[in-house]
C-alpha positions as CSV (number, residue, x, y, z in Angstrom):
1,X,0.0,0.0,0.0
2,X,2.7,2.5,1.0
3,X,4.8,1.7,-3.0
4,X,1.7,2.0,-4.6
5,X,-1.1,4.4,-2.7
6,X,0.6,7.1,-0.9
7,X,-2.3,8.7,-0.1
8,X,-4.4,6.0,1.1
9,X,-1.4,4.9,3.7
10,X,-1.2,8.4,4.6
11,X,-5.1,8.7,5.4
12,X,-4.8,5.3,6.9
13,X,-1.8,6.2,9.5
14,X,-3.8,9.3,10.0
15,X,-6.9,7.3,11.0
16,X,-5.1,4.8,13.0
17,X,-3.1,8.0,15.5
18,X,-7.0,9.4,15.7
19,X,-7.7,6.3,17.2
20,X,-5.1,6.0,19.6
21,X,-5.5,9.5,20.3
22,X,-9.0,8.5,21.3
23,X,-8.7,5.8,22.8
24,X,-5.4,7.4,25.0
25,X,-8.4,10.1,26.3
26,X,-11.0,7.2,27.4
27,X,-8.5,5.7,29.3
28,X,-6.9,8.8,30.6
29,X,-8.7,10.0,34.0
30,X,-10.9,13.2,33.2
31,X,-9.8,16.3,34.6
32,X,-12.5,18.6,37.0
33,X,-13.9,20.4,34.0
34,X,-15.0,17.5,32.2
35,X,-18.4,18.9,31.5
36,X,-17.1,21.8,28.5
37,X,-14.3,19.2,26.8
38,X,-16.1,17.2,24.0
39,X,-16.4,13.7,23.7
40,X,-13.5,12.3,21.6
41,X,-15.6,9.8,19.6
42,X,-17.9,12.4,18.0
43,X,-15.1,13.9,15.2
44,X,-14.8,9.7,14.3
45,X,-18.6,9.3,14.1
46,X,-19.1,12.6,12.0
47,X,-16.5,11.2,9.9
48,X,-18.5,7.5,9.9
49,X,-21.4,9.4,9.0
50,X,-19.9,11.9,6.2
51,X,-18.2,8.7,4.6
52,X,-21.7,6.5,4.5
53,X,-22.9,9.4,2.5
54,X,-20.7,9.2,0.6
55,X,-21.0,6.0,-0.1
56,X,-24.6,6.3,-0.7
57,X,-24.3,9.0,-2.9
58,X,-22.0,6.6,-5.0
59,X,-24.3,3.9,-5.2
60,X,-27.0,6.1,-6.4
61,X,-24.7,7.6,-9.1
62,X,-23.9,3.8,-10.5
63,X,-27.6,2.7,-10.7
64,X,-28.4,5.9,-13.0
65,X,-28.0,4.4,-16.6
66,X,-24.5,4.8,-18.3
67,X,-24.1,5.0,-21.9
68,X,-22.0,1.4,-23.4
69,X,-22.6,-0.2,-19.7
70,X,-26.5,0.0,-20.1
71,X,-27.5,1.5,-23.2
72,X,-25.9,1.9,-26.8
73,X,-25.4,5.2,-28.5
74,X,-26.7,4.8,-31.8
75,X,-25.4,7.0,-34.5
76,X,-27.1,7.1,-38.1
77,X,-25.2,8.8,-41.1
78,X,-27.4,10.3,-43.9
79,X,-25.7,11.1,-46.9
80,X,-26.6,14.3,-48.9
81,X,-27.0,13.2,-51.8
82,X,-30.4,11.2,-50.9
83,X,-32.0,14.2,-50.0
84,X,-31.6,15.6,-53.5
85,X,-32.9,12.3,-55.0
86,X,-35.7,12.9,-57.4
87,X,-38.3,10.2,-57.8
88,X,-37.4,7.8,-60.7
89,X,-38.9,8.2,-63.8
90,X,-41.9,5.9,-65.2
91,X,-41.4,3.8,-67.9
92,X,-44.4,4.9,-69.8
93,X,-43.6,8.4,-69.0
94,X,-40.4,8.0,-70.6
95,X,-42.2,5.7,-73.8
96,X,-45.0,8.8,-74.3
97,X,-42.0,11.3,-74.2
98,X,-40.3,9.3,-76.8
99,X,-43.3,8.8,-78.9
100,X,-44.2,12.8,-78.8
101,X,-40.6,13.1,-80.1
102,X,-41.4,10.7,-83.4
103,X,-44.5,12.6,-83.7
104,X,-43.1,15.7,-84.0
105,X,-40.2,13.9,-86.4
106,X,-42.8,12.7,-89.1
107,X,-44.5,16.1,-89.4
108,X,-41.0,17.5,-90.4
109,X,-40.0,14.1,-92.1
110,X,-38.4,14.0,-95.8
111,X,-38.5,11.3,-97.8
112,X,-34.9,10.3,-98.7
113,X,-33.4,7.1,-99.5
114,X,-29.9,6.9,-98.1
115,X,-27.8,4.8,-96.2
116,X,-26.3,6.6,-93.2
117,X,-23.5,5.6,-91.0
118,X,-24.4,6.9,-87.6
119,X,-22.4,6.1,-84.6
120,X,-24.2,5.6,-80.8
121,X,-20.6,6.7,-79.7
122,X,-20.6,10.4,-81.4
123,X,-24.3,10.9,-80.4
124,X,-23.5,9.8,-76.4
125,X,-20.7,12.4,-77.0
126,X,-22.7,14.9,-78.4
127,X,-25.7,14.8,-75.2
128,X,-22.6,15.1,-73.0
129,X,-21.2,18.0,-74.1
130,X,-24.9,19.1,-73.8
131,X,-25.1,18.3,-70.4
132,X,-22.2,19.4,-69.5
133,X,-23.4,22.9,-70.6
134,X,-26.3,23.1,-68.7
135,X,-27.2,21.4,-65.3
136,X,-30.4,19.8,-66.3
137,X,-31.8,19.6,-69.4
138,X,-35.0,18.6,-70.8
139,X,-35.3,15.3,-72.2
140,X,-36.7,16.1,-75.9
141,X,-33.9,19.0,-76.1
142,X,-31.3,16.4,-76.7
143,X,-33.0,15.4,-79.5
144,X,-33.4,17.3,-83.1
145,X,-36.6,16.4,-84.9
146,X,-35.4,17.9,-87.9
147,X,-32.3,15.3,-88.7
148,X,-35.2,12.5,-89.2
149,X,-35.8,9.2,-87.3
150,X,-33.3,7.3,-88.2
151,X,-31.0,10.4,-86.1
152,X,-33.3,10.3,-83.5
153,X,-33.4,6.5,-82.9
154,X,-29.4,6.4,-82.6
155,X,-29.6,9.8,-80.2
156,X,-32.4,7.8,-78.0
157,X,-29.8,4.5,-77.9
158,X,-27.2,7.2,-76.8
159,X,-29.5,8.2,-73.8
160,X,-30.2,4.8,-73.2
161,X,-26.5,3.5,-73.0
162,X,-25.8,6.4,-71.1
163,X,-28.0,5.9,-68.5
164,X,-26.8,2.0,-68.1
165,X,-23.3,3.3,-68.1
166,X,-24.9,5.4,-64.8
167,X,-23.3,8.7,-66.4
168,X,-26.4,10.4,-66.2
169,X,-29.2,10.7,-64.2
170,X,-33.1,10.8,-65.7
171,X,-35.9,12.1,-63.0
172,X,-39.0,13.5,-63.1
173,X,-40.7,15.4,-60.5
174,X,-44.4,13.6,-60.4
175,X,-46.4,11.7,-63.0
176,X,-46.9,13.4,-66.4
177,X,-44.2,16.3,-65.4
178,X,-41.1,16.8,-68.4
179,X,-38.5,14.6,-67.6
180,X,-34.9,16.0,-67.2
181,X,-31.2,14.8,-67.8
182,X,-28.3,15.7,-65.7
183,X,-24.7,14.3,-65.3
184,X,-24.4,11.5,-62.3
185,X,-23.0,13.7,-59.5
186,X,-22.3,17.1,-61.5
187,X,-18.7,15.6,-62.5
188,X,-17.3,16.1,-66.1
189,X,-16.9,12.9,-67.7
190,X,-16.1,12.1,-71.3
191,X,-17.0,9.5,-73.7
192,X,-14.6,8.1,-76.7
């Protein structure tokens, strides 16, 4: 106790001359004015009594819940982009938007027979630099109605293979409501 708890052997020798001090009065005869000296045993019983508070007061403190004795603090992380999350677009939403885009393709159609070599590659380029222009844009303005069908199929595969790739993004606010384009997570990224 005395290499390890100086302290504690210090209070203890302290305790232990009390004590002998204590007892040395009892057995001591009293002198004549006996009546105005206090008893010697009331300082140790004050001290009894001011320790079993304590000790009280410690048990209380340990039966009032402690966080990874009694309970678990549970922490949830929420990532920012799932608040800015739009709703995913409806097939059929995206099928009528298509369809309004042929529409509007065979009222300006021209009859020509040609073959074209049109690349899904160059098109996918082309909406990107779009994008990247602009941070949404509206689904029908990638496409040109005027270049004919044939231009606006390979432009719609471009969309498509885009979105598989997951370098864009298609959302739509509610049912029926223009459907929009955007780059996955605002980056620049480029397509050979």
């Amino acid at each position: 106790m005395r290499s390890q708890q100086l302290e504690l052997a210090a209070e203890y020798l302290l305790m232990a001359a009390m004590m002998i001090e204590i007892k040395s009065r009892m057995l001591l005869p009293r002198p004549k004015n006996a009546e105005t000296e206090e008893d010697p045993r009331a300082e140790l019983v004050r001290r009894l009594m001011e320790y079993e508070q304590m000790k009280l007061a410690a048990q209380n403190l340990n039966e009032v819940p402690q966080a990874g004795r009694d309970f678990t603090v549970v922490q949830v992380l929420f990532e920012r982009e799932a608040a800015l999350r739009m709703p995913d677009v409806n097939i059929e939403d995206l099928k009528m938007a298509w369809l309004t885009i042929l529409q509007r393709a065979s009222i300006t159609q021209h009859h020509k027979i040609t073959r074209e070599q049109l690349s899904v590659r160059a098109h996918m380029t082309r909406i990107m630099r779009i994008l990247q222009a602009e941070e949404y844009v509206e689904f029908d303005k990638l496409f040109t109605p005027e270049e004919g069908v044939p231009v606006l199929v390979v432009s719609f595969l471009a969309v498509l293979e885009l979105a598989k790739e997951t370098l864009i993004l298609i959302s739509q606010e509610e049912a029926y409501a223009p459907i929009y384009v955007k780059l996955r997570g605002g980056q620049m990224a480029a397509v050979q």
